[in-house]
C-alpha angles and dihedrals in degrees: 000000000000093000090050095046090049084048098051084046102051092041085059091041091056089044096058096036085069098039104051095056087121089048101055086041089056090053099040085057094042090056094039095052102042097048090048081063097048131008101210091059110108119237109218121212115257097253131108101217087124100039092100107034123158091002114128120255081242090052092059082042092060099042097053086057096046086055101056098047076056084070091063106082089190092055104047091037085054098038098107088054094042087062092047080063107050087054096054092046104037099018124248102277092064091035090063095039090066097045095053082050083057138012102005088047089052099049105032115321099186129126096202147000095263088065095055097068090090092056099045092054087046089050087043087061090056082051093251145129137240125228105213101221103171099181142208136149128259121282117256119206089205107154118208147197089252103062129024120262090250084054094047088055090050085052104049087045085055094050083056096041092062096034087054080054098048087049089051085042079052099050088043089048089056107044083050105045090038122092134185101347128063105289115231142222128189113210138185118201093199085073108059093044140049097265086224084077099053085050098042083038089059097041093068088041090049083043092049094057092051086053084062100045086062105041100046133072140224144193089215117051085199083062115125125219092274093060100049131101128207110207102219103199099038097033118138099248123180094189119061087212095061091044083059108049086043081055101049081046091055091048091049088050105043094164098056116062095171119031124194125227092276089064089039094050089051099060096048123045150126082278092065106047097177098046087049084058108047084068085076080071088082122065127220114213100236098013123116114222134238122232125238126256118271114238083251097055088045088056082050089055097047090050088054095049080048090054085041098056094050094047091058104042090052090057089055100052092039093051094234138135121241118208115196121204118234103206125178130344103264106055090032093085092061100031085057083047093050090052110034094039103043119357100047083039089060104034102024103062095108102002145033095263099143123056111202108196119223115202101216097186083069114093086225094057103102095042094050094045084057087047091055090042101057090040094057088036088056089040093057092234137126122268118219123165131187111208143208149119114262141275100200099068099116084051091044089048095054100045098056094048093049091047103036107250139129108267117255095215129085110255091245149001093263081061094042093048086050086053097049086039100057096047097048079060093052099048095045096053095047105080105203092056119091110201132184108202113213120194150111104213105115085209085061101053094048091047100049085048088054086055088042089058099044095058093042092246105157129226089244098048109111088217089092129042132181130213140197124173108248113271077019126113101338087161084068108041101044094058095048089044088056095051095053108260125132111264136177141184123216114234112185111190131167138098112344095241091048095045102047094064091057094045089050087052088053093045082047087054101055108026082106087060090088098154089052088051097053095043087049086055108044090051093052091047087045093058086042107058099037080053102061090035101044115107 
């Protein structure tokens, strides 16, 4: 028995030694390239006999099986529907049980912020973060036949309501549980407000720069939205209302006779409503019109400025970062109004309070990362930007081929990688910007610590974060914990219903990372198996 059980060993042994060639590379860089920046941090050897440390054999098991169900696309782009039917088949009890059993027990598997105390201590001890995520889905004004529509309303501004105290319970879970590094929060705007107002919301922005386009001038006709001046006392204006604001504007500003988008986008914003609206004063030849908000949407508006404005003041009492999702294109330009012209101007004036998020795999991205930039810059605050790459592609897809429209997202993930690539450059060479780079592309993180190096930005600089979701890329986190950088771990935690979407976005974002995947799987079948035949 002993023979067979050394042979099985060392024929798993020989299978892996081939096989895990991209990990110990990982490692040997991570070492190399942190210990060129600072001497007194320690290299670590490029092995993985740590990397699981403390987890159950179950655990490993569990997570084995939910990567390989990773490899099917149909399931994990289903996977939302294939829930739906469980429920309907098995009812939703079991159906959660059995989720919590998966999928929701891997990646969080916590129904509040009082149960995570056991895994931050256990991720502490990996000298590592944890991101709060507390999720839930957007909110869905959505009237039925079984309440009227005034007590529709009543019901949708109580969903936010608890949702905005479980975001400041958040905030309080992680300035308590957090030690020694910036404690962070993770945040959605769609659910602590009904999600018609992020899209009528970014129909009057999208209007407004148009507004803009038509109204400025340029030397180069070749010349982006970033490189354009309005003249306010000579612009071509159709509508005598909008002559006169751009006048009043001129006269407050004497020593500016043009202004650029960034001046124009200032002054209106979701911030000043009525400003914003007064634009729909001028009309576009060929452009359709958005209406104007309702008095009750308006009231809708006012109550999310009021959950704003607690949140983040919570966040800074309680010393804490904030990282707002972006989510998809119709509601971003709001949501990056919400936060670079008010939120990041209130919390941001010393310190990176606010995290604005920038979707890579858009076209746009970069442009609108500049455009940010120069905002937050002109507003003497503080620029802090959490990236990635995007987790609504299949939805965006869809949209712009149904309605006729160029897609928003890059062709294809070499695009996608250049994009993330090129803003991670940007962000780290500029030295007022704070950035948290969240990824699990292995490419990615090398590639942000050779930068790193370059610069001379060193592992323990707050300036740079990294961030994996939780069960996710711990070939990637661990190295880079032992070797001094900042790095969290997502924990998303909630309802189960609530929770499992987010993880199957998540899934939807990095199924092209194949090579993450495989190497995912191979270490967790490689602890496996020495564990159950290790003497």
């Amino acid at each position: 028995m002993n023979r067979l059980l050394s042979k099985e060993r060392g024929i798993v042994a020989s299978r892996f030694m081939a096989k895990s060639k991209l990990y110990r590379k990982h490692r040997q860089l991570v070492s190399s390239s942190a210990g060129s920046i600072s001497g007194d941090i320690p290299r670590i050897k490029p092995c993985d006999e740590s990397l699981y440390r403390g987890v159950p054999l179950l655990h490993l098991m569990r997570g084995w099986t939910i990567y390989n169900v990773f490899r099917s696309d149909y399931l994990v782009a289903n996977s939302i529907k294939i829930v739906k039917s469980m429920e309907s088949t098995i009812g939703r009890p079991l159906t959660e049980a059995v989720l919590r059993a998966s999928i929701f027990g891997h990646f969080g598997g916590e129904d509040t912020g009082e149960q995570l105390e056991t895994k931050v201590e256990a991720l502490t001890q990996r000298k590592m973060g944890v991101l709060f995520s507390y999720t839930s889905e957007q909110i869905d004004y959505t009237p039925t036949t079984k309440l009227s529509t005034e007590g529709h309303r009543e019901l949708v501004e109580a969903k936010c309501n608890e949702v905005c105290r479980n975001y400041l319970k958040s905030i309080d879970y992680a300035a308590r549980y957090t030690k020694g590094r910036p404690p962070l929060v993770g945040i959605k705007l769609s659910a602590i407000v009904d999600h018609s107002i992020l899209d009528r919301l970014t129909s009057l922005l999208n209007y407004s720069d148009k507004v803009f386009m038509s109204l400025s001038t340029s030397s180069n006709p070749d010349h982006d939205l970033l490189n354009r001046r309005l003249s306010l006392k000579d612009a071509p204006c159709r509508s005598e209302a909008v002559c006169e604001a751009l006048t009043k504007l001129a006269d407050k500003n004497p020593t500016n006779e043009t202004v650029d988008i960034v001046d124009w986008q200032n002054h209106f914003n979701v911030e000043k409503l009525d400003q914003l609206q007064l634009l729909l004063e001028e009309k576009l030849p060929g452009v359709e019109r958005p209406a104007p908000l309702s008095q009750h949407k308006q009231q809708q508006l006012a109550n999310l400025m009021k959950r704003l404005n607690d949140i983040g003041e919570r966040a800074v009492t309680k010393r804490a970062r904030l990282l707002v999702d972006a989510e998809q294109t119709y509601y971003q330009p709001a949501i990056r109004s919400f936060m670079v012209h008010y939120l990041m101007k209130k919390c941001n004036t010393k310190h990176p309070v606010v995290y604005d998020t920038v979707q890579s795999y858009l076209k746009s991205s970069h442009q609108t990362l500049l455009l940010s930039h120069a905002t937050v810059k002109k507003n003497n605050s503080v620029y802090a930007v959490k990236l990635v790459r995007g987790a609504y592609m299949d939805e965006e897809a869809r949209l712009a081929k149904e309605q006729g429209y160029e897609n928003p997202v890059h062709d294809d993930k070499a695009a996608t990688d250049a994009s993330y690539h090129r803003n991670m450059n940007y962000l780290l060479s500029q030295s007022d910007t704070f950035v948290f780079m969240a990824t699990h592309s292995n490419q990615s993180v090398i590639r942000t610590k050779e930068q790193m190096n370059t610069l001379n930005i060193s592992p323990r600089s707050r300036r740079v974060m990294f961030g994996q979701l939780l069960g996710m890329a711990d070939y990637v986190s661990s190295p880079l914990a032992d070797n001094g950088y900042l790095v969290y771990k997502l924990l998303p935690y909630g309802k189960v219903r609530e929770v499992v979407p987010y993880l199957a976005r998540r899934a939807l974002e990095n199924r092209g990372a194949i090579e993450s995947a495989q190497i995912e799987r191979e270490l967790l079948w490689k602890e496996i198996t020495q564990r159950m035949f290790r003497r």
